[in-house]
Structure formats: structure tokens, C-alpha cells
BAMARGU-363327 format. One line per field, with one value per residue (C-alpha): residue number from 0; residue in one letter; z negated, x negated, y negated. Coordinates in Angstrom, 1 decimal. Layout:
residues N
n: [NUM / ...]
res: [a / ...]
zz: [Z / ...]
xx: [X / ...]
yy: [Y / ...]
end
This chain:
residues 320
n: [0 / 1 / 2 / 3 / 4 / 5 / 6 / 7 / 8 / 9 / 10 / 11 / 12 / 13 / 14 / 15 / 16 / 17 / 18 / 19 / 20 / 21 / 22 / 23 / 24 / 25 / 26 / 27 / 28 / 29 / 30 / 31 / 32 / 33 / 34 / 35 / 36 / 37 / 38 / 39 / 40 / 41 / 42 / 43 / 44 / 45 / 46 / 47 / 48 / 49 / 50 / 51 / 52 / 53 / 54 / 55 / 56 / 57 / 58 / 59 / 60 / 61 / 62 / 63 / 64 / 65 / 66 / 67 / 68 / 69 / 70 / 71 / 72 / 73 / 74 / 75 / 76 / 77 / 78 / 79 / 80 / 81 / 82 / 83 / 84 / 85 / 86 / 87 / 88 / 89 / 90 / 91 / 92 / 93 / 94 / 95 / 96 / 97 / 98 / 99 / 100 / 101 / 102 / 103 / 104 / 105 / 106 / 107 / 108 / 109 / 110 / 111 / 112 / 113 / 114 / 115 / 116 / 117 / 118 / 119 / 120 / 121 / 122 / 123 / 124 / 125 / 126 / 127 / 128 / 129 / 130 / 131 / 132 / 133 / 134 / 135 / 136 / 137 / 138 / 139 / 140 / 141 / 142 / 143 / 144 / 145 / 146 / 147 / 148 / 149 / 150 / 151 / 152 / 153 / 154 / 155 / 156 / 157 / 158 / 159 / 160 / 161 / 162 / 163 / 164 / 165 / 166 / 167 / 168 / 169 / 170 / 171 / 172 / 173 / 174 / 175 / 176 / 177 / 178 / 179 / 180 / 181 / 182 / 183 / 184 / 185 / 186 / 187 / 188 / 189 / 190 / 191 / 192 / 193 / 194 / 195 / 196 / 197 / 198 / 199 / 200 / 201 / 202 / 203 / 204 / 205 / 206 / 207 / 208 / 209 / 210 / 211 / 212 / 213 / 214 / 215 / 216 / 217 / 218 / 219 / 220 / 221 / 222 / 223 / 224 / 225 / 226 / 227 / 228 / 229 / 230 / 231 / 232 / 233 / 234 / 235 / 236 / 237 / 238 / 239 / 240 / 241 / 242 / 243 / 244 / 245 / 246 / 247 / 248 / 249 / 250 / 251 / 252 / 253 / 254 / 255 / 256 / 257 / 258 / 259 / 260 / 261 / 262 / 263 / 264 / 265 / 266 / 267 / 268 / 269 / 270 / 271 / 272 / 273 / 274 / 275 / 276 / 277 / 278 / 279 / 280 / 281 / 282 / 283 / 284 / 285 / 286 / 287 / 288 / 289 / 290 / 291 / 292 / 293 / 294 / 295 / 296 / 297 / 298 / 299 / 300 / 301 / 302 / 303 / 304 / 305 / 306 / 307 / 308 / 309 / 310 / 311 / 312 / 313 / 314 / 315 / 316 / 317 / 318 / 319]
res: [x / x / x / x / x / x / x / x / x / x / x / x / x / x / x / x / x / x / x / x / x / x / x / x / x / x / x / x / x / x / x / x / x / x / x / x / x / x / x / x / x / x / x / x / x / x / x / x / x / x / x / x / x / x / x / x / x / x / x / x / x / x / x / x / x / x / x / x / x / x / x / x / x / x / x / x / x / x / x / x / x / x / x / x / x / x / x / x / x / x / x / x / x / x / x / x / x / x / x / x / x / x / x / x / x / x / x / x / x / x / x / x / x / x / x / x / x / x / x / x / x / x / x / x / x / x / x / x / x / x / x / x / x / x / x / x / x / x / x / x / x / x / x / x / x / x / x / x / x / x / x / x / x / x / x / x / x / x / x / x / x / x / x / x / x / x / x / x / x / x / x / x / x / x / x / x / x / x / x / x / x / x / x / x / x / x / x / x / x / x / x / x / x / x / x / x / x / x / x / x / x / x / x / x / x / x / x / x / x / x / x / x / x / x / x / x / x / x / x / x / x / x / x / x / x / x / x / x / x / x / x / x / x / x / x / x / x / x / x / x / x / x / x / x / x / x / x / x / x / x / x / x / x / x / x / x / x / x / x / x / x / x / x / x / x / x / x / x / x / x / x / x / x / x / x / x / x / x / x / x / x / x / x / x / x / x / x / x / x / x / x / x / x / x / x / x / x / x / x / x / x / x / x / x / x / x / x / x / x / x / x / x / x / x / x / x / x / x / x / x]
zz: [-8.2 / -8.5 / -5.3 / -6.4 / -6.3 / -3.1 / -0.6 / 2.6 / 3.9 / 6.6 / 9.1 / 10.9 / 13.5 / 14.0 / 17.0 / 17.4 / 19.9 / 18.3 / 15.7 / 15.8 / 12.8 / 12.3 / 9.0 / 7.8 / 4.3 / 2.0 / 4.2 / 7.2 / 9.2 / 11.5 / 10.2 / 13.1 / 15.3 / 16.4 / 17.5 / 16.6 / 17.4 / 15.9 / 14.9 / 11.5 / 13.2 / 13.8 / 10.4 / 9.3 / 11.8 / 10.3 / 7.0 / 7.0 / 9.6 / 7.5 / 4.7 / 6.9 / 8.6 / 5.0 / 3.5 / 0.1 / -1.6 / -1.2 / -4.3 / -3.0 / 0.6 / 0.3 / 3.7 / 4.9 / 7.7 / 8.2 / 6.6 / 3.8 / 4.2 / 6.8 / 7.3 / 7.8 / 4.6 / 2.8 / 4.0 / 3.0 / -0.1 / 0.0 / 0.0 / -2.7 / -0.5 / -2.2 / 0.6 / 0.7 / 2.6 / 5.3 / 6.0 / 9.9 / 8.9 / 7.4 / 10.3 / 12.3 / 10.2 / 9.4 / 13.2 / 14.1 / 11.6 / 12.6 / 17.1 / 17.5 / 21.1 / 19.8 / 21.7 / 20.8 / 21.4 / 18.9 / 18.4 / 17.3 / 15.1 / 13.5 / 12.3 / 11.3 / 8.7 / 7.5 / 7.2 / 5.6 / 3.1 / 2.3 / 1.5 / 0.6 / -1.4 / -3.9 / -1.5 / -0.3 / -2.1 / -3.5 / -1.9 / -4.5 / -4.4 / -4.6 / -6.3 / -4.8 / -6.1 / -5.2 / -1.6 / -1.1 / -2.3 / -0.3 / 2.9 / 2.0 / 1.0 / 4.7 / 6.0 / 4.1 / 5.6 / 9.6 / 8.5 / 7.3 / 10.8 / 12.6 / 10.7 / 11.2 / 15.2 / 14.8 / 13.8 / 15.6 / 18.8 / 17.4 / 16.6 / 20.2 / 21.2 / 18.6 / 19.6 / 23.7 / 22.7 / 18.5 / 17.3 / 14.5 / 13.0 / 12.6 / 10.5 / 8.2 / 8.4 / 6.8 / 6.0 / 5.8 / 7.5 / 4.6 / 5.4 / 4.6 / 7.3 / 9.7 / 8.7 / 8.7 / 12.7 / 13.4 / 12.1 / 14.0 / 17.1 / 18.6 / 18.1 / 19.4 / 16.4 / 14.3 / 15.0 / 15.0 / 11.1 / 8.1 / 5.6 / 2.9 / 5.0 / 4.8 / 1.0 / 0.9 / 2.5 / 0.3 / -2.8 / -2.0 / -1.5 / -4.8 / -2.6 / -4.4 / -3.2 / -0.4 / 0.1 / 3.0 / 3.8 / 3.6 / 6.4 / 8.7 / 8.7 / 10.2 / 11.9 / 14.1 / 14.8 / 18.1 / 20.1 / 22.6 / 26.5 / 27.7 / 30.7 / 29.2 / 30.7 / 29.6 / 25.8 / 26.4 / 27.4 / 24.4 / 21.7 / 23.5 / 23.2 / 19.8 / 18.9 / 19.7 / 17.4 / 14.5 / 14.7 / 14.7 / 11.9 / 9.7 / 10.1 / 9.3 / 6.0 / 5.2 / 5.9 / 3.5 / 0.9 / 0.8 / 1.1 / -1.6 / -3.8 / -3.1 / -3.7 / -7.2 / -8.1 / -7.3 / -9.7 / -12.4 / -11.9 / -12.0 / -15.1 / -16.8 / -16.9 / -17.8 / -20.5 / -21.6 / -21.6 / -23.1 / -25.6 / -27.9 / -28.3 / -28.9 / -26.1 / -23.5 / -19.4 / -17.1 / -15.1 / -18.5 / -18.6 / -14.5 / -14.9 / -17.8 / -15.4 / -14.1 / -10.7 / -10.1 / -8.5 / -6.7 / -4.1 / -5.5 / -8.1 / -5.4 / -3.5 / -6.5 / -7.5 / -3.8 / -2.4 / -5.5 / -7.9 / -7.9 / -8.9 / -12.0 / -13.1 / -13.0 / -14.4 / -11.2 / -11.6 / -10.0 / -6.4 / -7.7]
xx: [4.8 / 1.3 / -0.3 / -0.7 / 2.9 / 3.8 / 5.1 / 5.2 / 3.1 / 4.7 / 2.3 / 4.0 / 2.6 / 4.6 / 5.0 / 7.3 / 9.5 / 9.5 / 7.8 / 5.7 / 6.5 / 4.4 / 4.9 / 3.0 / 3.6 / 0.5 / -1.3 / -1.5 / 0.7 / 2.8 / 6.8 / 8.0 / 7.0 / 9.6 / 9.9 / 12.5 / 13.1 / 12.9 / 16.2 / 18.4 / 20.0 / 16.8 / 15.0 / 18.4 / 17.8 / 13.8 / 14.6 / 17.3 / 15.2 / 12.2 / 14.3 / 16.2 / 12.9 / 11.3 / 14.6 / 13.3 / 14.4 / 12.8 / 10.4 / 9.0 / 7.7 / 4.7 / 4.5 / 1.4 / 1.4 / -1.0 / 1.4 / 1.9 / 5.3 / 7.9 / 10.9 / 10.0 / 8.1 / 10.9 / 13.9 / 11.7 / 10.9 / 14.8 / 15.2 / 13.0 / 10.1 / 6.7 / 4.7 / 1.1 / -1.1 / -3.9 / -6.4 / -6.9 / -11.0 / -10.0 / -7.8 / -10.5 / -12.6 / -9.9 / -9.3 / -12.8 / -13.1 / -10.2 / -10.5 / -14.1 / -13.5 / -12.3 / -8.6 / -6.3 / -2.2 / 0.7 / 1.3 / -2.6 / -2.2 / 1.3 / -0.9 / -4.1 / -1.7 / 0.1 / -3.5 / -5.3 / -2.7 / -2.4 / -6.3 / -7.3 / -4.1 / -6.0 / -8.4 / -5.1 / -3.2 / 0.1 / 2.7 / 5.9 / 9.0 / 8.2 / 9.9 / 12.6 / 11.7 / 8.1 / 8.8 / 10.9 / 8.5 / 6.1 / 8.1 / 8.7 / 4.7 / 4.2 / 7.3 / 5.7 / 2.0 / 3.8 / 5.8 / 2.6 / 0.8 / 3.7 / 3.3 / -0.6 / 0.3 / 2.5 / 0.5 / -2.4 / -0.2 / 1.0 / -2.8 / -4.1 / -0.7 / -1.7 / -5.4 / -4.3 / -2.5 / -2.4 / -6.1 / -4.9 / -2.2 / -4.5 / -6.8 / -3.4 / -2.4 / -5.9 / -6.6 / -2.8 / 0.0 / 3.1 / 6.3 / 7.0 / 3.9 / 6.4 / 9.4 / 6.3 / 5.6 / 9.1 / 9.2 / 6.5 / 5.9 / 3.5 / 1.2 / 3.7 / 6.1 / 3.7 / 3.1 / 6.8 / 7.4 / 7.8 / 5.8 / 8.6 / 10.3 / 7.2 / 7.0 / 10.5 / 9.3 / 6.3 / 8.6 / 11.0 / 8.5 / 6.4 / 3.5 / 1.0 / -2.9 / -2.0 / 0.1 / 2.1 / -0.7 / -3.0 / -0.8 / -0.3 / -4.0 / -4.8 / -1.8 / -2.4 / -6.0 / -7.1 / -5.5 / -6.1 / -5.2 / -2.5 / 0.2 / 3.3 / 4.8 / 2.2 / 3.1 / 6.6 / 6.0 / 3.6 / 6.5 / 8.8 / 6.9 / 5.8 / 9.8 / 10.7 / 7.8 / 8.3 / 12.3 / 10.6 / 8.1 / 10.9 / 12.8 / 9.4 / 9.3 / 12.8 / 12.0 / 8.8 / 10.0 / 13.6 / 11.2 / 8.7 / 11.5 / 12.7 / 9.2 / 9.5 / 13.0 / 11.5 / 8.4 / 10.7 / 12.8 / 10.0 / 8.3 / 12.1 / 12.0 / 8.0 / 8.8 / 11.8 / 9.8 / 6.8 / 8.7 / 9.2 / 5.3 / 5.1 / 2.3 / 2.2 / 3.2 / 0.8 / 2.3 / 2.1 / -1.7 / -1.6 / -0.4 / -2.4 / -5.9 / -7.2 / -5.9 / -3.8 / -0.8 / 2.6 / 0.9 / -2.3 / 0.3 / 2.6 / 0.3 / -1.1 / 2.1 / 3.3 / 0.0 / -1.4 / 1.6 / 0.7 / -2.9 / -2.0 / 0.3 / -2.3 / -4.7 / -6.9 / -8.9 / -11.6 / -9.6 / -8.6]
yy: [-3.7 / -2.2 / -0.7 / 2.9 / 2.6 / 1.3 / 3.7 / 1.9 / -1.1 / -3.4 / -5.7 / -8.5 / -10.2 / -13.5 / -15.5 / -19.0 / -16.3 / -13.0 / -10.9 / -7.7 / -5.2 / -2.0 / -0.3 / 2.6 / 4.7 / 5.8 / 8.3 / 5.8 / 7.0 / 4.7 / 5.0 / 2.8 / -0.3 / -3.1 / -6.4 / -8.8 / -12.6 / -15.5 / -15.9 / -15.6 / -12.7 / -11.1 / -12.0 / -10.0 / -7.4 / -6.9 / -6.6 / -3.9 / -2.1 / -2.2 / -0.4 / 2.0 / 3.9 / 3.8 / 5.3 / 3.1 / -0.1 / -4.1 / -3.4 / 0.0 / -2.2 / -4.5 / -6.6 / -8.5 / -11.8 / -14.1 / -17.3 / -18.2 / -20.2 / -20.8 / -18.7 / -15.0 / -15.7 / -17.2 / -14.4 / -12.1 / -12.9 / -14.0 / -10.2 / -9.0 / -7.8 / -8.1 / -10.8 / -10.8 / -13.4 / -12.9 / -14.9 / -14.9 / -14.4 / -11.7 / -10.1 / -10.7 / -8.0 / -6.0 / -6.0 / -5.0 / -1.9 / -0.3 / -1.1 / -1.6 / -2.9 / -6.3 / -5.0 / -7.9 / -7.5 / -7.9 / -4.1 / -3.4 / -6.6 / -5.6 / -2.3 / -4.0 / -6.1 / -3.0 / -1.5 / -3.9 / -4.2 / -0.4 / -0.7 / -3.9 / -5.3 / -6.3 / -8.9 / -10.3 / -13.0 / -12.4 / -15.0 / -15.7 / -18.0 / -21.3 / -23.9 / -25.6 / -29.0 / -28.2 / -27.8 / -30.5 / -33.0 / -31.3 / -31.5 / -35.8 / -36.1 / -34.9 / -37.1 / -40.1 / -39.1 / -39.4 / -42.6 / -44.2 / -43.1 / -44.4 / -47.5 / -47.9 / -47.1 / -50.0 / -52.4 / -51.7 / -52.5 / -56.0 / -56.6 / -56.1 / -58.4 / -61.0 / -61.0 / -61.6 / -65.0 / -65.7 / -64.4 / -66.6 / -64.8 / -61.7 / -63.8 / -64.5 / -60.6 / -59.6 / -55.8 / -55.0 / -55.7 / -56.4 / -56.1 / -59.8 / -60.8 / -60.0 / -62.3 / -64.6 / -63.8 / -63.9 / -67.9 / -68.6 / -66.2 / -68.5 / -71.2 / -74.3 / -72.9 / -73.4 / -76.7 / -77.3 / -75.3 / -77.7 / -76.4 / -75.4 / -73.3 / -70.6 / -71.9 / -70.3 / -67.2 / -67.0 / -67.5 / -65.1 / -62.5 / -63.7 / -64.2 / -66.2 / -65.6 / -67.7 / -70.9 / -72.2 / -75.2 / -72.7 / -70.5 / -73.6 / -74.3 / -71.0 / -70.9 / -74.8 / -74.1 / -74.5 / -72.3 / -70.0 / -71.3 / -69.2 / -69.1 / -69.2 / -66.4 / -64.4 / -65.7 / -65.1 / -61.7 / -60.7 / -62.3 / -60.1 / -56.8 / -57.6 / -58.2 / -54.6 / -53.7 / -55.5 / -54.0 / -51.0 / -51.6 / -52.9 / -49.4 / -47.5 / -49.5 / -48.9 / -45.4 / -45.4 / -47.2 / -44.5 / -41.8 / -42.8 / -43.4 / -40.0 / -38.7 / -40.4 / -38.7 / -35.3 / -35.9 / -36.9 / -33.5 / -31.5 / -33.9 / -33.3 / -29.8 / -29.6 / -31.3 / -29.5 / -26.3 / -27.7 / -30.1 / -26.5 / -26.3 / -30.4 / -30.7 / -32.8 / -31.3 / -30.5 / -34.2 / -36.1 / -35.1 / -35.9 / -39.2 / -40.1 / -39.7 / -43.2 / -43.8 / -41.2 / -42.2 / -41.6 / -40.3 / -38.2 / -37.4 / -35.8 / -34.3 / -32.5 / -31.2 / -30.5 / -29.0 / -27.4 / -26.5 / -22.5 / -22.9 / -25.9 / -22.9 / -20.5 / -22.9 / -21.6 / -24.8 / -23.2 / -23.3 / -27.0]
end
């Protein structure tokens, strides 16, 4: 749709309750105002009242909000309505040419859109459908980022409960805190367990886990140095607390390692059907060439394709 042909521009001013609609045709002139909530009803309810007061079809309305995802964005577009995107600077500006008094409610906003879109279309950024794929491994990427906080949280916690009554075990943990440190903790909880271990049952551990930059005399020599002196209700208490934690820990890594493998899958989808569409030209996919850079991995990789997807298909590598 070009904007000389647009006949109606349509502002909405969205809230996490309801949404403020003003649409306006070519001249300027306000068509209607309206404010519906935030539910699918009322996305419904927006959408055929946009195209009833215009009397027109989806492709002859261009709305404007200040998102550029979430789910007035996607029934809309859901609909066939051309969506363009506002930056809240820009509102600001917008907002100040056309009420000079700085006057600030959802009504006067709702117009400012529909305004600034009737004259300034072609400042505002175009918002399309967005692959499926794309957003899903966008949504785990951002999963994966609050598992990995939760995890950090974690073990911060069972680090300040080491350092009250086992400073010695946080010399064995190191920088990170692997999943297989904390089968180690749960063998030996506390400084008289360690004392009390034989040493091939942590060789066992160590084994099992293919751990091989340290070995189970090294462990026990951390792990029976001297000792901190502490009440033993006060130890019993700390292994207690740090129990629940590492429960906890080992259902973030489970959690992390589903979603990661998740986040793989969805890479491999997308990679699949790059390379069935480029396989016709006998280049390599935009991934392919990804992959191939030094130290890009799952993650950069993902984030890449999650965050940035629109802009590696417009080859906007200026805004990349």
C-alpha cells in the first residue's frame, strides 16, 4: 500500500487495560474515537470498528502504535491492517507540534499517532508478520536468559552458605558452579564428610561426569583442610538451606539444558528451510555463513536470528 493511497489513518494508544483508537481519513479530520479493552473480544471489537466508521477494507487503513510486537500488533496484522511503528521520541515531537502545551491524555495521544502517520509515514517503520519460528526462538532465548539469572541467583546463595561454614568447597566450585559440583556437595555436605569419603567414591563421580582437570585427591585435599570452627547447629542448618537449593538448581539445569535443546531445534528449522530456498542458487544460507564466523555460537547464533532476523533479510547491516 503506498501512502498517497491510504484513505484513513488509525492512532492507538495502548495500555495493559484498554486501548485508545482515533482514526482520521486524508484531510485530517477525526472519523471516530473509541476505546476498547484489552481483551480478544475487544481486539475483535477494534478491528471491525475501525473498518465500519471508514466504510473501507484492511488494506485501505494504515494504523500507527508505539510497539512493535505483542498482541494488538499481531491481530492486527492478523487482519490485514498495514502496522507502522513509533518511536516514543518521536511521539514526543509529534506530540509537541500538534498541542504545544505539552497536554498529555490517551485521546490527544490516539490522534497524535493517526497524525503522525497521515504525514510522516514515510519516517515510521513498517511492522510485518514475523516468522513463526523466529518468534518462538525468540520467546526460549529470553526463557533461557531468566533460567540462567535464576541459576546465577542460585548459586550465589549456596556461595554465601558455603563461605559461613565450608569456605573450602568454594575454592573446589571455582568460577562456575557445574551441575555435577553439586552431586559433589551432596556427598560431602560438610567438612566431617569429607573426612569420612573414600577417595574412589568421588573418583566415581568424577568418572561419570568425564571430569578430568581435577582428581578426587586433589578434591579431598581442599576438601579436609583446616576447617572453619563452627556450632553444629549452625552447620546443620546451612546443609539444610543449601539442600532446598541445590533441588532447585538441579530443576533450573534441567530446565536449561530442555530449553537450549529446544533453541537448537528451532535453528535447524529455520537453517532447513534457508537452505532449501537457497540450495536452487547453490550458495550458502545466511545461518551457514553465521555459523561459519569464529565464535559464534548457540546462543549469539540465536540471538542473531531471534533479535535481528528482519534486518539479515534486508541485508540492513548498517542497523546490525
Amino acid at each position: 500500500m503506498e501512502h498517497d493511497k491510504t484513505l484513513f489513518f488509525a492512532g492507538i494508544d495502548w495500555g495493559s487495560v484498554s486501548h485508545q483508537v482515533c482514526v482520521i481519513d486524508q484531510d485530517g479530520f477525526i472519523v471516530g474515537e473509541e476505546a476498547f479493552d484489552h481483551t480478544g473480544k475487544g481486539l475483535c471489537e477494534m478491528a471491525e470498528w475501525m473498518l465500519r466508521i471508514s466504510e473501507t477494507i484492511t488494506e485501505n487503513v494504515a494504523v500507527s502504535i508505539e510497539v512493535t510486537h505483542g498482541p494488538v500488533v499481531e491481530s492486527l496484522l492478523e487482519r490485514g491492517f498495514f502496522v507502522y511503528s513509533i518511536n516514543p521520541k518521536q511521539l514526543d515531537r509529534f506530540r509537541d507540534r500538534l498541542f504545544p502545551s505539552g497536554a498529555k491524555d490517551d485521546r490527544r495521544d490516539a490522534q497524535v499517532l493517526a497524525e503522525a502517520l497521515r504525514t510522516d509515514s514515510r519516517h515510521l517503520r513498517r511492522v510485518k508478520s514475523r516468522d513463526p519460528d523466529v518468534t518462538a526462538l525468540r520467546e526460549l532465548l529470553r526463557t533461557r536468559e531468566e533460567l540462567v539469572g535464576e541459576r546465577v541467583r542460585l548459586i550465589n546463595r549456596m556461595r554465601q552458605l558455603l563461605w559461613s561454614y565450608y569456605p573450602q568447597f568454594n575454592e573446589v566450585i571455582g568460577d562456575d558452579m557445574r551441575p555435577w559440583l553439586v552431586e559433589l556437595w551432596e556427598l560431602v555436605p560438610t567438612p566431617a564428610a569429607a573426612r569420612k569419603i573414600r577417595r574412589a567414591t568421588i573418583g566415581k563421580l568424577l568418572k561419570h561426569n568425564r571430569i578430568r582437570r581435577i582428581d578426587a585427591e586433589g578434591i579431598l585435599k581442599v576438601l579436609r583442610s583446616v576447617e572453619i570452627s563452627v556450632q553444629e547447629a549452625i552447620v546443620s542448618s546451612r546443609v539444610a538451606h543449601i539442600r532446598v537449593i541445590a533441588e532447585r538448581m538441579k530443576i533450573v539445569d534441567h530446565q536449561l539444558s530442555e530449553t537450549e535443546g529446544f533453541i537448537d531445534d528451532t535453528i535447524n528449522i529455520i537453517a532447513s528451510r534457508q537452505n532449501n530456498r537457497s540450495g536452487q542458487e547453490a550458495r550458502p544460507s545466511d545461518i551457514e555463513i553465521l555459523r561459519s564466523i569464529p565464535g559464534v555460537g548457540m546462543v549469539v547464533l540465536g540471538t542473531l536470528l531471534g533479535e535481528a532476523y528482519e534486518l539479515l533479510c534486508r541485508r540492513d547491516y548498517r542497523s546490525l
